[in-house]
C-alpha positions in Angstrom: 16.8 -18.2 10.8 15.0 -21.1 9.0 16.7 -24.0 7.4 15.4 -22.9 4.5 16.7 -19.7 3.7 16.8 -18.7 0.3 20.2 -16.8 -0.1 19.9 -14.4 -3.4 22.5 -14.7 -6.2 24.1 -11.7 -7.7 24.1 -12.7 -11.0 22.2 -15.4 -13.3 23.9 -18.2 -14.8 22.6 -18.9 -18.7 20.5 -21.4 -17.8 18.8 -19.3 -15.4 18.5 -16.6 -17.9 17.3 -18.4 -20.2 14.8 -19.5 -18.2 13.9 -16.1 -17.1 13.8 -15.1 -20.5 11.3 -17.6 -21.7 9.1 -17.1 -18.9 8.9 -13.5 -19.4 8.5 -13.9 -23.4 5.8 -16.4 -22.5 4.2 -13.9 -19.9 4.3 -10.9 -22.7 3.2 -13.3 -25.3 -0.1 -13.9 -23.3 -0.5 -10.2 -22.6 -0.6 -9.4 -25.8 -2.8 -12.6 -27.3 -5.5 -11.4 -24.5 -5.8 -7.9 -25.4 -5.0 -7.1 -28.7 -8.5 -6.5 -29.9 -9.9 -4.4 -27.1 -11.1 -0.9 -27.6 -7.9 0.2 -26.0 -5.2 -1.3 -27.6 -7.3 -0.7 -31.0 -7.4 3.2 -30.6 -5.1 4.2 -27.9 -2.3 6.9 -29.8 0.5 4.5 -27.3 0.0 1.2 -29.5 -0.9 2.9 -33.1 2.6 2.4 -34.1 2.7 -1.5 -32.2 -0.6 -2.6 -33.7 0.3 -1.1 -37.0 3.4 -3.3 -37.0 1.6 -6.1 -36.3 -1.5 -6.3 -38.2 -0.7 -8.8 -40.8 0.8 -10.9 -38.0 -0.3 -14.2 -35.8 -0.6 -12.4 -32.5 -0.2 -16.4 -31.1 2.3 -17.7 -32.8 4.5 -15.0 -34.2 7.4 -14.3 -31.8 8.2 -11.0 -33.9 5.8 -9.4 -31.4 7.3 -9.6 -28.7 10.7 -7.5 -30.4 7.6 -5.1 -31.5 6.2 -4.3 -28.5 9.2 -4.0 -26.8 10.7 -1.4 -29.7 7.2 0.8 -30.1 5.5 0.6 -26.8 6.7 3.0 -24.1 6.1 2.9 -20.1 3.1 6.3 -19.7 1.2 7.5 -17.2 -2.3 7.3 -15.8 -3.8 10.2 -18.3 -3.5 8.4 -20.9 -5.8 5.3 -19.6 -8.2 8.0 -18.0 -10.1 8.7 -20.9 -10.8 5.0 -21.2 -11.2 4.5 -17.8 -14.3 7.3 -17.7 -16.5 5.5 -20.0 -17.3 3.7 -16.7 -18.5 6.9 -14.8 -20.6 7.9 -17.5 -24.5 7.2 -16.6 -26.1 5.2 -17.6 -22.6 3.4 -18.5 -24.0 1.3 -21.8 -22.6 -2.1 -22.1 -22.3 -1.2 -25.5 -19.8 1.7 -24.9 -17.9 -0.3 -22.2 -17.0 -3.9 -22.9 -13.8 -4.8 -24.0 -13.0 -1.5 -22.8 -9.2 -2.6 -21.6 -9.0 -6.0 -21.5 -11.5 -8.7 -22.5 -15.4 -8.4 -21.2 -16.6 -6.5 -18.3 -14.4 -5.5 -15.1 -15.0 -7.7 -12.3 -14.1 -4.8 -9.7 -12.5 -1.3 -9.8 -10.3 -0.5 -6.9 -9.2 3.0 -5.9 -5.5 3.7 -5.5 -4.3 4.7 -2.0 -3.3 8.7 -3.2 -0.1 7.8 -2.2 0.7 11.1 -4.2 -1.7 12.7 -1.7 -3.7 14.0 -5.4 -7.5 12.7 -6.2 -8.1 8.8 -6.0 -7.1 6.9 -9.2 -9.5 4.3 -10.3 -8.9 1.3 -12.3 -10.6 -1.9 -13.9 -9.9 -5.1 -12.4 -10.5 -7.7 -14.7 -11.2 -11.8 -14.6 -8.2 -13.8 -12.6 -7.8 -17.6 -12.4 -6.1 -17.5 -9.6 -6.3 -14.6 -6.9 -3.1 -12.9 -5.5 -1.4 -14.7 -2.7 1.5 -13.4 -0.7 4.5 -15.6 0.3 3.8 -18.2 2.9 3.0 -17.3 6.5 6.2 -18.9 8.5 4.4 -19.8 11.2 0.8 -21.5 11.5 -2.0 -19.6 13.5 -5.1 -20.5 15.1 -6.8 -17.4 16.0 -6.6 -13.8 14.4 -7.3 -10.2 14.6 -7.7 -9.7 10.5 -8.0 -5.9 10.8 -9.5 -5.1 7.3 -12.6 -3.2 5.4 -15.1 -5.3 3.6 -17.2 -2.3 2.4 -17.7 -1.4 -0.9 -18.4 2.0 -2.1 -21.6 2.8 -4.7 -21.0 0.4 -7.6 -21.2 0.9 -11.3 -24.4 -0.3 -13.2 -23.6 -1.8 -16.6 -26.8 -2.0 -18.7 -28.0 -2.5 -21.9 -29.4 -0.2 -24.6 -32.4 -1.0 -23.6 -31.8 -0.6 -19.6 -31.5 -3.7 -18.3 -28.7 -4.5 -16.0 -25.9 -6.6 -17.3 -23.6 -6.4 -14.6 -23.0 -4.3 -11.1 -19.1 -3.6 -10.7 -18.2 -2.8 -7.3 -15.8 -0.1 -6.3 -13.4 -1.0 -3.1 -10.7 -0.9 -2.1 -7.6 -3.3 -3.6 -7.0 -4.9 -0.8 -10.4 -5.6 0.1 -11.0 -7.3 -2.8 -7.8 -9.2 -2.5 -9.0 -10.8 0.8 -12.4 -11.3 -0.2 -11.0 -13.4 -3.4 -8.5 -15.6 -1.4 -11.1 -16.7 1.6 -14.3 -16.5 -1.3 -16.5 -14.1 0.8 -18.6 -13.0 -2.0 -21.1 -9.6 -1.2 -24.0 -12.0 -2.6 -23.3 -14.0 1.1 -22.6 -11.2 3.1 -25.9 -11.3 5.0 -24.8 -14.9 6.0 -21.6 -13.7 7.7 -22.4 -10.3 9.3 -24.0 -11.8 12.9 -20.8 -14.1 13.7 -17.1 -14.5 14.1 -15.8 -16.5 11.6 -13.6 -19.3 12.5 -10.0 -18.5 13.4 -10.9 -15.1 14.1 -12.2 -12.9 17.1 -13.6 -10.0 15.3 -17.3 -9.7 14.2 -17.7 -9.7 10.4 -19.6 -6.8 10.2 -16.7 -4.5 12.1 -15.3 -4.5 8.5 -18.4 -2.7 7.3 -17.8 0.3 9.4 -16.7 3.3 7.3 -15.5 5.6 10.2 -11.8 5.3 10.1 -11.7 6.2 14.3 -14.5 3.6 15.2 -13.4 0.8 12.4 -10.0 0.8 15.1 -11.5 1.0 18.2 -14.2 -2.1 17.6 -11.6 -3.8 15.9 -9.1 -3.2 18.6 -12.6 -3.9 21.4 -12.9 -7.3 20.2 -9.0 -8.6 20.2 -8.4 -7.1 23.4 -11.3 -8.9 25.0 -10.0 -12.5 23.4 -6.6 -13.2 25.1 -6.1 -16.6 23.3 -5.1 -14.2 19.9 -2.0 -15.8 18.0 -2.3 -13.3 14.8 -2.7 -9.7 14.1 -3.6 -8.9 10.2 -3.4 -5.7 9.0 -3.1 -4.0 5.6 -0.4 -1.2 6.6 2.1 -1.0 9.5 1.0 2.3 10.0 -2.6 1.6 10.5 -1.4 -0.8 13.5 -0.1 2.1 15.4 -2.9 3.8 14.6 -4.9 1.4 16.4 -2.6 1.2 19.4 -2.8 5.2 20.1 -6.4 5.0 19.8 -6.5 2.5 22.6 -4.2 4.3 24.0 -7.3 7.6 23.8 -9.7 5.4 25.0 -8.1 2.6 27.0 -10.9 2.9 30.1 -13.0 2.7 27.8 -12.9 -0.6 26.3 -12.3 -2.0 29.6 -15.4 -1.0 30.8 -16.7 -2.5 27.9 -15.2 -5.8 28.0 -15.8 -5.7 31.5 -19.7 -5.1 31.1 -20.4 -6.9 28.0 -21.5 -3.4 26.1 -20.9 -1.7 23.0 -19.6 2.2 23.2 -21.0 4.9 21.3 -18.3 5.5 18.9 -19.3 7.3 16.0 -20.9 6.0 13.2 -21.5 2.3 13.7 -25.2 2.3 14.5 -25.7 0.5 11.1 -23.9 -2.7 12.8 -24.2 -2.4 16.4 -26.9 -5.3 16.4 -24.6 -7.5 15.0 -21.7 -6.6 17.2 -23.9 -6.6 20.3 -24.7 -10.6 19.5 -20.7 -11.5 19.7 -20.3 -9.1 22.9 -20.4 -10.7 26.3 -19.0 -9.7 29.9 -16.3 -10.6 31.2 -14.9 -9.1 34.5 -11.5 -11.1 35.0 -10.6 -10.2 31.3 -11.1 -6.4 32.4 -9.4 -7.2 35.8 -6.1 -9.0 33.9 -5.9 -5.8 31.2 -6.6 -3.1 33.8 -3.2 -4.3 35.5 -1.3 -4.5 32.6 -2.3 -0.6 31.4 -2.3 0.8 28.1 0.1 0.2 25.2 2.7 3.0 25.6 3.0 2.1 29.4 5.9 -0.6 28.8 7.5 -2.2 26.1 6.4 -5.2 24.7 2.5 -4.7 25.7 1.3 -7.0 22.7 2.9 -10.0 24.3 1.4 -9.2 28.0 -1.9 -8.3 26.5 -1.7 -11.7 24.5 0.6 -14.5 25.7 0.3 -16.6 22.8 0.9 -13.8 20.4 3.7 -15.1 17.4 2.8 -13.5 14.1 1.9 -10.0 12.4 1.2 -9.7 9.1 1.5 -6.4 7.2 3.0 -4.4 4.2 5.9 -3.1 6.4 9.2 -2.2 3.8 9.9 1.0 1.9 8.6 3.9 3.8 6.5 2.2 5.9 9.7 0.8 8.0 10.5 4.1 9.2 7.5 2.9 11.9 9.0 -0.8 12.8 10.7 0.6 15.9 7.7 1.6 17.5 6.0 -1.1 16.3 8.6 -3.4 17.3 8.8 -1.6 21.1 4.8 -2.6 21.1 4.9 -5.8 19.5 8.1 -7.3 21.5 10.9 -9.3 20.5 9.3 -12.7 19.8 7.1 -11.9 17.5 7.5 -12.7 14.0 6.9 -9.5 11.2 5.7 -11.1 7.9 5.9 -8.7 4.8 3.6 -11.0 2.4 4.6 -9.1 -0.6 5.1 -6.1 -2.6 2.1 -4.7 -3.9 0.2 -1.6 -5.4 -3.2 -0.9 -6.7 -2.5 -1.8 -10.3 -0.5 -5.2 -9.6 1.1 -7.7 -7.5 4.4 -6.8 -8.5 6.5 -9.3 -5.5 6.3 -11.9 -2.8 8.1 -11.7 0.0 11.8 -14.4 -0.4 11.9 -15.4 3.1 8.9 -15.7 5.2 10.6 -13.2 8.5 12.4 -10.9 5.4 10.8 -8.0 5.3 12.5 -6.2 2.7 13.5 -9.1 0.0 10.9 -9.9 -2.6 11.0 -11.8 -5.3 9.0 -11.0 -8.9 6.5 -13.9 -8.4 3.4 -12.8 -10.8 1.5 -13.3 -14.1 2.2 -9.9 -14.8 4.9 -8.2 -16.7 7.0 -6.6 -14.9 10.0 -4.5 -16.2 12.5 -2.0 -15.3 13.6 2.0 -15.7 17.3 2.8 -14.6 17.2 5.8 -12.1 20.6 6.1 -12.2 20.4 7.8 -15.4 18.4 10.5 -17.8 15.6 8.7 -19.0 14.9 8.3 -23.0 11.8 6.4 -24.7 12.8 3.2 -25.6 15.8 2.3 -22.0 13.1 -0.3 -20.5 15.2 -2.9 -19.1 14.8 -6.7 -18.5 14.8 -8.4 -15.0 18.5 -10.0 -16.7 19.8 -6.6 -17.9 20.0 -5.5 -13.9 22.6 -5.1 -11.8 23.6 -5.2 -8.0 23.8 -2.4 -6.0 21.7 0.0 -8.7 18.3 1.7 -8.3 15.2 0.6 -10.3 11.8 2.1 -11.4 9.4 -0.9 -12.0 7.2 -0.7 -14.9 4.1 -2.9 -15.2 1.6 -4.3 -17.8 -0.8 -6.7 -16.6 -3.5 -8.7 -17.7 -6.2 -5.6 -17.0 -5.2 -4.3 -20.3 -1.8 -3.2 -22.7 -1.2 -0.2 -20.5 2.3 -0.1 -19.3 3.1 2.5 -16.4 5.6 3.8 -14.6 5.8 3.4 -10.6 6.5 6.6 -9.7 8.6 6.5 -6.2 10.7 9.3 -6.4 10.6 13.3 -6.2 11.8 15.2 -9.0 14.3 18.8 -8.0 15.6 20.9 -10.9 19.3 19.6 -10.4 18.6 15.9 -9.2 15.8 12.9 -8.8 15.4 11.8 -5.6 14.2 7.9 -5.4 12.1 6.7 -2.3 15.4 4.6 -1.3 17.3 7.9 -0.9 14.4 9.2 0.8 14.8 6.7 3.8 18.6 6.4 3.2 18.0 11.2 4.6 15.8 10.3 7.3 17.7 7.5 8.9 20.4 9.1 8.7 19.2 12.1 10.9 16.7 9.8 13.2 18.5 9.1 16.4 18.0 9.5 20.2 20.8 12.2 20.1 18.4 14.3 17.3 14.5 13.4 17.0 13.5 9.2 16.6 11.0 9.5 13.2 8.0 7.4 13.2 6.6 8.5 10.0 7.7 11.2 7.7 6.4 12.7 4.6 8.5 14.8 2.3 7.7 17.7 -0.2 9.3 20.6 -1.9 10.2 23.5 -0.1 9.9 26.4 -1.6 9.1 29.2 1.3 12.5 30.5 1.2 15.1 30.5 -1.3 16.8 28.6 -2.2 14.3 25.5 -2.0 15.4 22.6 -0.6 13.7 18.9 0.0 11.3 19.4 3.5 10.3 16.5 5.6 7.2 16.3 7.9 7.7 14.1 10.6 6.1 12.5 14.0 8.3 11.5 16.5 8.3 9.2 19.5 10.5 10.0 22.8 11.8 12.9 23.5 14.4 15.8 21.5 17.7 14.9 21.7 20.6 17.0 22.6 21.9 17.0 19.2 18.8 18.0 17.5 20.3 21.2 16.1 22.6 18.9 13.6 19.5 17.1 12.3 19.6 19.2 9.3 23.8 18.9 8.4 23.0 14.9 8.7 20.1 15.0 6.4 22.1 17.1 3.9 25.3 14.9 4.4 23.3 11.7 3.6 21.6 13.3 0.8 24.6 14.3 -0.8 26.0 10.9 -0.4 23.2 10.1 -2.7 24.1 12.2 -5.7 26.9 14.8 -6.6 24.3 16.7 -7.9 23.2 17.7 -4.6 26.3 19.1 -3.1 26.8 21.3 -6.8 23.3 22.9 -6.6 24.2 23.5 -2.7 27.4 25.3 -3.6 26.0 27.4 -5.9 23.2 28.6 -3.7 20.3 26.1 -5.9 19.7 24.4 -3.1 19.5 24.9 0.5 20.1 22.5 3.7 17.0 20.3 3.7 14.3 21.1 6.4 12.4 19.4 9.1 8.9 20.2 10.8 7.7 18.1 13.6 4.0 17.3 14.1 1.7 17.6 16.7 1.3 13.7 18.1 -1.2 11.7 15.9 -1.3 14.3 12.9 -0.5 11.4 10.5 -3.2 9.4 12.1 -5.6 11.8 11.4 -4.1 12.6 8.0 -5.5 9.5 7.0 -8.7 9.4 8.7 -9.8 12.9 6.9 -8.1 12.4 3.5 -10.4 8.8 3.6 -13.4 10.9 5.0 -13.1 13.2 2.6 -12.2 11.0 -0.6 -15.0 8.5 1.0 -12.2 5.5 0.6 -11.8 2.9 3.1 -9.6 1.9 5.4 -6.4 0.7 5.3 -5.6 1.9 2.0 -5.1 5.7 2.8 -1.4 5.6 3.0 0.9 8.8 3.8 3.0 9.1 0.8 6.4 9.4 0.8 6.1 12.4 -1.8 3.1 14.5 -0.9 2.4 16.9 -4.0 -1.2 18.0 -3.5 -1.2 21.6 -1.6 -4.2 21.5 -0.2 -3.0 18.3 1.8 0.8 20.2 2.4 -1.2 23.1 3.9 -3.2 20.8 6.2 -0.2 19.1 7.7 1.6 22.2 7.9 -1.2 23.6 9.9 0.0 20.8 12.4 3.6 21.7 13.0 4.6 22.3 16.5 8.0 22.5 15.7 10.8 23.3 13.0 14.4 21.9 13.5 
């Protein structure tokens, strides 16, 4: 490890929490001074009894507001910003009906969320920042990279006058698109400038991000890094969407060595609209072909990445929570030397975290402008528990609850699934399925969990894909998930005893199912990729009944 590790403390001395205190009072403070008079926090029923309490006071000066909005405003959900929010989808959307809608002005994007819920895309505002989001440090400096990312935007909104004259166009993206875009200042009013050439320090053509089809956006990513074996870095929004990338070459592996070895473009779908621009950066190159054809695909031996690309050293993805059921088979790809960066911990609405440690992938640290605050989901939840980053303790499982500078909206993080006798938190989740992922049972890639209700009693159900073969103790899968579960909460083993709830089930997928799961939810919701995530808590039934259409197996 670095020299440098940060070690965290378990518990703050007062002059650290007094520190943390001010900040935090300084961050709400300048929450509340920017959006006090916007048409939200002016007619929205959650700050009637805030803003009435206040309305005689000096929103910059007064520090009673702070004890105010902490007494009368309460974490919510997304329905009550929707009705705000869909002033923006009316057309024509009237200046006059839309600015200062949530915070001050007109957005400067609206990003989708990733349906982590598996339900319809939420859209929000994304208002003016001073300073972009950046991640923690990179812990190692790179030359050349693949940045696999989409720069596409979908139809944007039209802001216009009375009168119709165009005030503003908002584009709609997705988060992390934007995100990039802001930290390397690619604007869309340059794009034409960038879509014939590879930028420097990377060995993909601009215009691969423009390609919508969630199959071909892989495979001409994945065309162009194989052909350039000097590639130190590999960028990619999700750790899932990496292994998405390797089975796909895995499909099509003679493929793109003819390709390389020709100097030609394939036919994938959809990608006619660039293929000029692609064909420019393109060019033969037989030994390349010769030096890949002997090393084989990815799944042929472990540590392919490394073989493919000698001086390979650093990946860079979102690769905690859920998402690290998939670093062993990213790992076995990848090989041992090089370096997994988590940059942060992030979700449509906010950056909520940056990573503490450059090679840590699971310790972040709240690093934002935002404010960020805290349910206990250790116990029954009442309006008015929403703790403090100094009222937590070691050991004990948090909600985060954010309100950011896009408007006085404070919501809830939802990363749990709610049973009749218990909550179940994401951290419980992936506490069950590592506890029955082994060689001797089934070794989980992914998994997705939802209520099972076909028999009774119902009982938590996970979907999962697996790599390797079923082991010879596959039949206990179900007693370890149950045991683990149970370890969790009390609660569980009551509602078990008295026949509330039954032994938890697992279905297998065909191979690639999850793969495909988000190719055809972004198809179908028209959102790009690399923010299609599989959720950990899949709740829409029309999604349930299209992944259980792909079961080849129940435990």
């Amino acid at each position: 490890m670095p020299t440098n590790t940060v070690h965290p403390i378990t518990a703050l001395t007062p002059r650290l929490e007094a520190a943390l205190r001010e900040d935090t009072d300084r961050r709400l403070g300048n929450l509340i001074a920017g959006n006090i008079n916007t048409r939200y926090a002016r007619s929205s029923s959650q700050l009637s009894d805030f803003c009435l309490a206040i309305k005689d006071k000096d929103v910059q000066n007064d520090e009673s507001i702070l004890s105010d909005f902490r007494r009368l405003v309460f974490p919510t959900n997304y329905e009550s910003y929707r009705p705000y929010f869909e002033k923006f989808n009316s057309r024509p959307c009237r200046s006059s009906e839309v600015e200062n809608m949530l915070a001050p002005g007109l957005p400067i994007y609206i990003p989708l969320s990733s349906s982590t819920s598996g339900k319809k895309s939420k859209q929000f505002a994304k208002y003016f920042r001073s300073q972009p989001y950046v991640g923690g440090p990179p812990p190692l400096h790179i030359r050349t990279t693949s940045l696999v990312h989409t720069f596409a935007y979908r139809h944007p909104v039209v802001v216009v006058t009375d009168l119709g004259e165009v005030v503003k166009t908002i584009p709609l993206c997705n988060e992390s698109t934007e995100i990039v875009r802001a930290r390397n200042n690619w604007s869309t009013e340059t794009d034409e400038t960038r879509m014939a050439c590879i930028l420097p320090g990377h060995v993909v053509p601009w215009a691969t991000g423009f390609i919508i089809h969630h199959r071909s956006f892989l495979l001409i990513h994945a065309l162009f890094s194989l052909a350039n074996a000097s590639l130190e870095g590999i960028t990619v929004s999700l750790l899932v969407i990496f292994l998405d990338m390797v089975h796909r070459i895995e499909e099509e592996w003679s493929t793109l060595i003819s390709s390389i070895r020709n100097g030609t473009i394939p036919d994938f779908e959809q990608i006619d609209h660039v293929r000029a621009y692609l064909e420019l950066n393109m060019h033969a190159d037989p030994q390349r072909a010769d030096e890949l054809q002997r090393i084989g695909p990815p799944l042929s031996s472990p540590g392919w990445a490394q073989r493919v690309w000698p001086n390979l050293k650093l990946f860079t993805s979102i690769c905690s929570g859920t998402f690290a059921a998939a670093l062993p088979q990213a790992r076995s790809v990848l090989g041992p030397n090089v370096v997994l960066h988590n940059p942060w911990y992030i979700c449509t609405e906010c950056l909520i975290g940056r990573n503490l440690n450059p090679e840590d992938t699971e310790t972040f640290v709240v690093a934002t402008d935002e404010l960020i605050e805290f349910l206990d989901l250790t116990e029954e939840q009442t309006r008015g528990e929403v703790l403090q980053a100094w009222d937590l303790q070691s050991g004990k499982f948090y909600q985060p609850v954010s309100t950011t500078q896009d408007g006085l909206y404070s919501r809830r993080k939802n990363l749990e699934i709610r049973l009749p006798h218990a909550l179940i938190t994401e951290a419980d989740l992936l506490s069950v399925v590592y506890a029955f992922s082994g060689e001797d049972t089934v070794e989980v890639q992914e998994f997705t969990t939802v209520i099972d209700d076909r028999k009774f009693p119902m009982t938590l159900g996970f979907f999962v894909s697996i790599t390797g073969n079923i082991g010879p103790n596959v039949k206990l899968a179900r007693q370890k998930a149950f045991a683990a579960l149970a370890a969790t909460s009390e609660e569980h083993q009551i509602a078990f005893d008295t026949d509330e709830f039954g032994l938890p089930t697992i279905r297998v997928v065909k191979p690639g199912t999850f793969a495909d799961y988000r190719r055809w939810r972004g198809e179908s919701m028209n959102v790009g990729v690399g923010q299609i995530k599989l959720p950990a808590v899949l709740t829409d039934p029309k999604a349930q009944e299209w992944i259980a259409e792909r079961v080849m197996m129940e435990l």
